[in-house]
N, C-alpha and C positions, 0 to 999 in steps of 0.2 A: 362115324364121326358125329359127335356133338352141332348143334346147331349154333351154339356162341363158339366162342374162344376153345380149342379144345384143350384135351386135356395133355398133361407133360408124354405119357403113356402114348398119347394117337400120334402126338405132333411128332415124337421119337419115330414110329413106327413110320409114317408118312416121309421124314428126313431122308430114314434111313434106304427106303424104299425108292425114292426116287436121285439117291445118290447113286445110284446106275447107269450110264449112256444107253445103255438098250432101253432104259423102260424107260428115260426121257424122250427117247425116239418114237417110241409105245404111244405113249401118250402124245405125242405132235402128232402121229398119224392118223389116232382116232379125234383129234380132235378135227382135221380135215372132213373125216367120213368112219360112222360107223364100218368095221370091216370084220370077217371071217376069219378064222386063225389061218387056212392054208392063202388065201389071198393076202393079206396082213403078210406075213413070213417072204412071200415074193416080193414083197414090196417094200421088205426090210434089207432082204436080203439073209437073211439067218433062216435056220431050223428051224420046222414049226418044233421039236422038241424042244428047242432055245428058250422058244415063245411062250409054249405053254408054261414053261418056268415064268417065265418075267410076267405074263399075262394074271396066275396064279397071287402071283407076291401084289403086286398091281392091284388084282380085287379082294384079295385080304386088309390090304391098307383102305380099302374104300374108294377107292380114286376112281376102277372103273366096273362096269356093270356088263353079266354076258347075258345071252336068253338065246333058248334055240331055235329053231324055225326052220321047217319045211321046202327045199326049193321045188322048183314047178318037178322035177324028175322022182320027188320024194326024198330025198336025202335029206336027213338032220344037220342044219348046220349051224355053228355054235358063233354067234354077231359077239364082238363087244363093243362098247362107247365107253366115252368116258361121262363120270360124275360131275357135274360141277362142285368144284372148291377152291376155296380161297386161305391161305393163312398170311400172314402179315406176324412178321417177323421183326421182334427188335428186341431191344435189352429187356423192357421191361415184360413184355411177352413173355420172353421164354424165364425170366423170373419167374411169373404168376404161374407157367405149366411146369416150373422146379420142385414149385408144391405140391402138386398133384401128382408127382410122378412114385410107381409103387416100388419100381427095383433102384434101390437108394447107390449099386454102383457100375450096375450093370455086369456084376460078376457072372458068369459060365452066357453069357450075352456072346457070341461071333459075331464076325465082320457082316453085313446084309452084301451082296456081293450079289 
């Protein structure tokens, strides 16, 4: 994500991304506390398969960040947090990323689900 305003392209991708209940849930959690995927999923209540999907879409859109790390036993284990960000959303906004945006109608584009 751009550091100003972004662009039509991030802010779609970011909309679309967190028009989900699970990854707005995603994201309230890690913003409590950095968490692991199989601790994170108990504490969602869904599959870490679930997770990994939403976790996926989630760090593709930028919003949150994973890194692995070692527990004391040796095991790799995969943390995410979230990104800080902010959009601000209004008419004029999403005019200026109307121009920006490259797929003019969103054709062969599916639902982000």
């Amino acid at each position: 994500m751009s550091a100003d305003a972004p662009t039509g392209d991030e802010l779609v991708r970011v909309m679309a991304t967190l028009a989900n209940p699970h990854r707005v849930r995603v994201v309230a959690a890690l913003v409590r506390e950095r968490n692991y995927v199989s601790q994170l999923a108990r504490e969602l209540g869904i599959s870490r398969a679930l997770l990994q999907v939403h976790l996926r879409k989630l760090e593709a859109a930028g919003l949150v960040s994973a890194h692995l790390e070692l527990s004391e036993d040796g095991k790799a284990m995969k943390f995410y947090e979230v990104n800080q960000f902010m959009f601000t959303v209004t008419p004029e906004a999403l005019a200026a990323a109307a121009e920006t945006l490259t797929a003019s109608d969103g054709a062969g584009e599916g639902p982000q689900s």
